[in-house]
N, C-alpha and C positions, 0 to 999 in steps of 0.2 A: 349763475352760480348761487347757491343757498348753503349756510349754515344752519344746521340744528342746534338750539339751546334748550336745554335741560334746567328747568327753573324748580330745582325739591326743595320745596317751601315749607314751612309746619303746617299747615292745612293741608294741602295739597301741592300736586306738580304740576307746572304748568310746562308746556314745551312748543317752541313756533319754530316753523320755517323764515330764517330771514331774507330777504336778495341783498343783492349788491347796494341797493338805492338805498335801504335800511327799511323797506315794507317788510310789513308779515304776509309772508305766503301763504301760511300755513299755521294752526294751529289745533291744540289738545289741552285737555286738561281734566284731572281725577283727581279728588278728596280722597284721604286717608284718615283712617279712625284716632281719635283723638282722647289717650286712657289718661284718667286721675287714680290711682289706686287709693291714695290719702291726700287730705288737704295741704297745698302745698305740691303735691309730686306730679309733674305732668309728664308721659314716657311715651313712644308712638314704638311698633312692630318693625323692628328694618322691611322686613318682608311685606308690609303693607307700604313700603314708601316704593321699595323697588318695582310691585305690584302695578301701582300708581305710575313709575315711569313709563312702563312696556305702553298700558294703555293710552297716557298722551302721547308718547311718539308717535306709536300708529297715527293716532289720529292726526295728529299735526303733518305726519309726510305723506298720509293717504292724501290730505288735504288740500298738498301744496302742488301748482304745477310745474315746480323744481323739484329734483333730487338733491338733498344736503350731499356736499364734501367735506363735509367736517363736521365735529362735534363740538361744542362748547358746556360747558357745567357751571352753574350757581346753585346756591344751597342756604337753610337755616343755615346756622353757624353755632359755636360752642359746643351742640349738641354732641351727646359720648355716645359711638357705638361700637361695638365689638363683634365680630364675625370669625367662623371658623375660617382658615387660609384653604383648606381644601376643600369643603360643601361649600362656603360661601354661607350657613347659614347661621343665623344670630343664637348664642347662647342664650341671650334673655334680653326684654327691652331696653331701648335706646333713653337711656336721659337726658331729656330735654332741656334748650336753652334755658326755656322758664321755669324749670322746676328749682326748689328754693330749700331740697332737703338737705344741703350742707353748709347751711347758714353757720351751725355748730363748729362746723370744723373751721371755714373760715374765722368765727371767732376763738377757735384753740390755738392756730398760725400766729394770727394778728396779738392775741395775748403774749404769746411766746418772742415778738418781736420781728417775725416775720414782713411785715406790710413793707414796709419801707424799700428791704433787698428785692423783693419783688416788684414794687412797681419802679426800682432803677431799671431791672433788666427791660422789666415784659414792656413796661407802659400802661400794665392796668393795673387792677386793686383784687384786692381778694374780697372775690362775691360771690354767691353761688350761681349767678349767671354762666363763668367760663368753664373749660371742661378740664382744666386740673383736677378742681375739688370734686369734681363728679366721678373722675379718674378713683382719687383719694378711700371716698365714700365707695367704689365697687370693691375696690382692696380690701376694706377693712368689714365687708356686709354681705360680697358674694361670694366664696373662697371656690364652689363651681365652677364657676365663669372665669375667676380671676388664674385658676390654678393654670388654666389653658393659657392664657397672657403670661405666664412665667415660663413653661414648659416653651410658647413659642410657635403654639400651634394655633392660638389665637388672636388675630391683629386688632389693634386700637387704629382709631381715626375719627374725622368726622362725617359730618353725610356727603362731602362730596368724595370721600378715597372711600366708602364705600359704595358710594351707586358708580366712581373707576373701576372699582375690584370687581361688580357686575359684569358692567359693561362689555370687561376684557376678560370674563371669565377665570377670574382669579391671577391673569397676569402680572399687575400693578398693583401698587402699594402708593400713592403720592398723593399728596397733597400743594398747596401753593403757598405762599407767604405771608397774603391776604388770611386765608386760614387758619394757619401755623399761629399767628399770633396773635390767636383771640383764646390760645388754650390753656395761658399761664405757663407753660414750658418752652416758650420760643423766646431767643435771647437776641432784640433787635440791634443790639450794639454787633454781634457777631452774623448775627444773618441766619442762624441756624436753632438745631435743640439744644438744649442748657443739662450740659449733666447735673449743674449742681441745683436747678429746680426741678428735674426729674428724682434727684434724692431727696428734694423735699415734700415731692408730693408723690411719693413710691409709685412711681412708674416707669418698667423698665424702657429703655429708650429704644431699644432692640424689637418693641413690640410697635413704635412710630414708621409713618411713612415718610418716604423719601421728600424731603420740598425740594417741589420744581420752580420752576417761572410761570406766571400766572400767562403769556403767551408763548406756544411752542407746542411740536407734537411731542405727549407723554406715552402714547402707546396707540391701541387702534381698537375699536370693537372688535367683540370675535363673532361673526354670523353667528352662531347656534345659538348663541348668547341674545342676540340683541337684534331679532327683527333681521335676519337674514342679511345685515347692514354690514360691512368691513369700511370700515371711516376711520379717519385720524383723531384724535382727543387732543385739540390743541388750545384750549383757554380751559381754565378753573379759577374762579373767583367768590369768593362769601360773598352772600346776595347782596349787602348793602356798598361794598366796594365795587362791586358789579355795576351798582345802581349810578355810583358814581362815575364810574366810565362810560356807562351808555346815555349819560347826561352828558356827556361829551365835557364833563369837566376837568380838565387834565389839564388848566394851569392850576399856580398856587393861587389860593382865595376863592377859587369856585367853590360855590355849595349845591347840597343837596338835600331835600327830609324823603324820605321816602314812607308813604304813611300804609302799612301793611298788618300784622296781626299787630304789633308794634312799632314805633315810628323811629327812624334814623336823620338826624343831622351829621353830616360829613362836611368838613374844608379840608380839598386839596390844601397839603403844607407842602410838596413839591422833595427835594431831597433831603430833604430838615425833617427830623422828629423833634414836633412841639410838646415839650411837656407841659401836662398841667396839676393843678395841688385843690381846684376846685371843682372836681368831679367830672372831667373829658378826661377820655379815654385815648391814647396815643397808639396808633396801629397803621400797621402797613398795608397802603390803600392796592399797590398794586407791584408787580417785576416783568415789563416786558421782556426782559433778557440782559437788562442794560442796570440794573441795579434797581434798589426799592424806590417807590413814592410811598411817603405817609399820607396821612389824615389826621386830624384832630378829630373826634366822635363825642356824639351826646347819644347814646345807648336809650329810648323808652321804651319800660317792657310793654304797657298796655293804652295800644289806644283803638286800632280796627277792634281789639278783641272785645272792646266794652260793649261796639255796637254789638260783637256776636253775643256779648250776655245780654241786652237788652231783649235781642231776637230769641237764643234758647231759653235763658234764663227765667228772665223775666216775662216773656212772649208779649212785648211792648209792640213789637213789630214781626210783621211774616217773612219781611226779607229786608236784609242788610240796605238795602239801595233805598226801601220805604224814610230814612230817620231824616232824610235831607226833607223830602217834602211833609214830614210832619212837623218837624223844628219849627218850619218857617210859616205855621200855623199862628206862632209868639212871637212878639217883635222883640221880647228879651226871655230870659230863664224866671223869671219871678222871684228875684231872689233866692235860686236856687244855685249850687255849687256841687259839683259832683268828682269827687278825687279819685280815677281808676287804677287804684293801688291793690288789684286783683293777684297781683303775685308779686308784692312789694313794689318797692320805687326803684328805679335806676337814677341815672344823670337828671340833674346834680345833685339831689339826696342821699342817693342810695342807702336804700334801709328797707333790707330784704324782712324786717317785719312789720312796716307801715302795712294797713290793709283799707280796703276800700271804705270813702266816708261821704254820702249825701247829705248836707248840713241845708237849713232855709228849709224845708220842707214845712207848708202850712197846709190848712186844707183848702187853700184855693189852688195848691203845685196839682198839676196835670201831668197827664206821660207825654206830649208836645214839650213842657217843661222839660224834665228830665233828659228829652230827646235833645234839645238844640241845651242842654246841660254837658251832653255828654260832647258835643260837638265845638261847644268852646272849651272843656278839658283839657280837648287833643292842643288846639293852637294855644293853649296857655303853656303847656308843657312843653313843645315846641320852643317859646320865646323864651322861657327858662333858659334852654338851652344852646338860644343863639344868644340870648343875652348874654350868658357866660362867655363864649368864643369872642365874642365884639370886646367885652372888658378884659380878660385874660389873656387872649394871645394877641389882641389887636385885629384882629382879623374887620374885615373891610366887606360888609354883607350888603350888597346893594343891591341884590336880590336872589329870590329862591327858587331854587326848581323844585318844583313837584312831581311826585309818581308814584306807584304803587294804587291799589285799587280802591282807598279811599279818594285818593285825589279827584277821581270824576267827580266828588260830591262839588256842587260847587258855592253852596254855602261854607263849606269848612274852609274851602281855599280864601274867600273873600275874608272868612273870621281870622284865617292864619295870613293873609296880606296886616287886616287891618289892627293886630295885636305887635308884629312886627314894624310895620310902620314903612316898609318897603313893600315893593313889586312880588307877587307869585307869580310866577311862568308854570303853564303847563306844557308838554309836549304833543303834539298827535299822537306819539307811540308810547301810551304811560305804563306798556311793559318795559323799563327802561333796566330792569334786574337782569331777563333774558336778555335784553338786547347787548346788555353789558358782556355777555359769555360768548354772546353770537360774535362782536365784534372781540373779544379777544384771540375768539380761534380766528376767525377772519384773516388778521392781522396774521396770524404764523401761517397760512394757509394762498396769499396770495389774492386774495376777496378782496381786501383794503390794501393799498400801499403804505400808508402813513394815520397818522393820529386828524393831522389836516382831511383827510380826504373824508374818514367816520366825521370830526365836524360839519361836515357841509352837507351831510344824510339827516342833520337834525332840524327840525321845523318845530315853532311854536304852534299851540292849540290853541290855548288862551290865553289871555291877561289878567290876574286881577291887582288892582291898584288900590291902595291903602285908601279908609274914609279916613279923613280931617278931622283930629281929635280923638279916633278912637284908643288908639295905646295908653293916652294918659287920660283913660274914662273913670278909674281906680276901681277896675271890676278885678283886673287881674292880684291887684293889692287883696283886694277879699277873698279871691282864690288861693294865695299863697296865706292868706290864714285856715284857711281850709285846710291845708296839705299840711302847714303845724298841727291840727287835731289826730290826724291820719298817721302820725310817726311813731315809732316803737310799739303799735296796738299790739303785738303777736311774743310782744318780747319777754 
């Protein structure tokens, strides 16, 4: 038996066949066009994500010599997008988790006193990361688009209720909890939507999808629809709580970073929402059926994406996987510091108009430099963030899993071992986002019996073990003055 997981990523969708054992059977995968209309606004085509799905699934079950019995869904996250309920198709682009054009409003909230009621309920902060103020910003900027969300004929969600609403050809409208509560309108104390943050960020609640449990069948593909497939839809998860389940972390105090367009730190907190006052973010990691687990979150928006600006951008490199063996060209950055503050900061600064700052630059800096620059970044941003968790909630980090498609690099893991001062684990299977979705439908499906049986399908890849002495080298001290240059530039 196999499950299909549906991984619609911001780049792209990735989609594998799982088995039983937790191998990839099967796999697909298609980039989707990636628009800036203005500095700051980054938006993707619904139509080109769902374009993106058709093509990886084929390929992933052409591929595999199982037929999936179920479906599983991960997805970006925060992203807004809106679709007709009977074409299915998008009024206008999708706003993306990075885009950063309602910084404004977040600070018209937060002046007016707003921050605090909101991060009792939701657990987060008002930033232009989640998809409240992106909600906010379509009300008051597209009356087109938005008139349809009032009338009732046009659904709000995020990208996983709408590659659902694909899927089943307009049947389903849902979402999961993992999801729900990364939009600023989901109220963790009660479990559900918040009418009274839907009135504050004018959004009707009537135009929300249903939250299900993140395991369980929610409806079923329709053949005509979806690859001729009639399947169950029984896991939906935000990629990075995905990531944490298919890391098999599922007691309290596991962690995770996940290093993809940007990087996630997760600790399972177990049936406890830990709050916190020094920039982690408190969300619901996952609902088998049985009530929420949280997570504690360190949110970075930019860290795979720097290599990709190093590669379009700057064409320092012809491909993403080139930065590892040129880094390791330098046995250090040459005093060079590089803060990838490409669409502001997140955890724990958060300062949606920090903007990117390379400081040390002499004329002996190289792009080797720059390159193994950009690569201790990611791991200093990282330890920000676990450092936070370790001092704040007390949390007990005695090591980290890695995954997502940076993590093969394997100089960043040994940089991000020996900035941390513990153990990096890798997994053999460092799509561990998908696998997150595969094993939740699993699990409603009959694939897995229990949470134990998915642990024992997990196997290490690698190790890497902290050097002696590197954390307290004080390189990371001169980074965090770095990232003081980098603050309010936009403001």
């Amino acid at each position: 038996m196999g499950v299909l997981a549906i991984d619609a990523g911001t780049t792209g969708v990735t989609a594998l066949v799982v088995g039983a054992d937790g191998s990839v059977l099967g796999k697909g995968y298609a980039e989707f066009l990636q628009r800036f209309p203005r500095p700051g606004w980054v938006e993707h085509e619904p139509e080109d994500i769902w374009s993106a799905t058709l093509t990886a699934c084929r390929a992933a079950v052409s591929s595999s010599p199982q037929q999936p019995i179920a479906v599983g869904i991960t997805n970006q996250r925060e992203t807004a997008v809106l679709w007709d309920r009977r074409s299915l198709r998008a009024p206008r682009p999708a706003i993306v988790w990075q885009d950063r054009r309602t910084a404004d409003i977040c600070s018209r909230l937060r002046d007016a006193g707003h921050e605090g009621r909101v991060r009792e309920l939701t657990g987060l902060r008002l930033d232009p990361y989640f998809t409240g103020t992106k909600l906010t910003w379509l009300a008051e900027h597209d009356e087109r688009a938005w008139s349809g969300v009032r009338d009732g004929s046009v659904a709000i969600g995020t990208v996983d209720s709408y590659v659902v609403a694909r899927l089943t050809a307009g049947a389903r409208h849902v979402t999961d909890p993992s999801n729900a509560s990364r939009t600023l309108l989901y109220d963790l104390g009660t479990g559900g939507w918040s009418a009274e943050l839907c009135e504050l960020f004018g959004v009707p609640a009537q135009a929300l999808p249903e939250v299900v449990p993140s395991s369980g069948a929610v409806g079923r593909t329709d053949p005509s629809a979806f690859l001729g497939l009639d399947l169950p839809i029984a896991g939906i998860a935000g990629d990075q709580q995905a990531a944490l389940f298919g890391q098999v972390c599922h007691a309290p105090g596991q962690s995770k970073c996940t290093y993809g367009t940007g990087s996630f730190v997760l600790a399972n907190t177990g049936s406890t929402p830990v709050r916190s006052s020094a920039g982690l973010l408190t969300t619901v990691a996952w609902d088998l059926g049985s009530g929420a687990v949280y997570a504690l979150e360190g949110a970075i928006f930019v860290t795979g994406a720097a290599v990709q600006w190093l590669r379009d951008g700057l064409g320092l490199i012809d491909k993403a996987a080139e930065i590892e063996g040129l880094a390791a060209t330098v046995p250090d950055t040459g005093g060079v510091y590089f803060v990838p503050a490409l669409t502001g900061l997140g955890a724990p600064d958060w300062d949606p108009h920090a903007r990117g700052a390379i400081v040390g630059i002499t004329r002996g800096t190289t792009r080797a430099h720059l390159a193994r620059a950009t690569l201790e970044a990611i791991a200093y941003e990282v330890r920000d963030v676990v450092d936070v968790m370790v001092a704040e909630a007390g949390i007990v980090v005695s090591e980290l899993s890695a995954d997502g498609g940076a993590s093969a690099n394997n100089l960043l893991c040994q940089l991000q071992a020996d900035q941390l001062g513990v153990p990096v684990r890798r997994p053999q299977v460092t799509e561990t986002t998908a696998l997150g979705a595969a094993f939740l439908a699993g699990l409603a499906t009959g694939v897995w019996s229990s949470t134990d049986e998915l642990a024992a399908t997990w196997q290490e890849g690698r190790r890497f073990e902290p050097t002696p002495g590197a954390r307290d080298d004080g390189r990371h001290g001169r980074w965090r003055d770095a990232v003081s240059r980098s603050l309010a530039w936009d403001s």
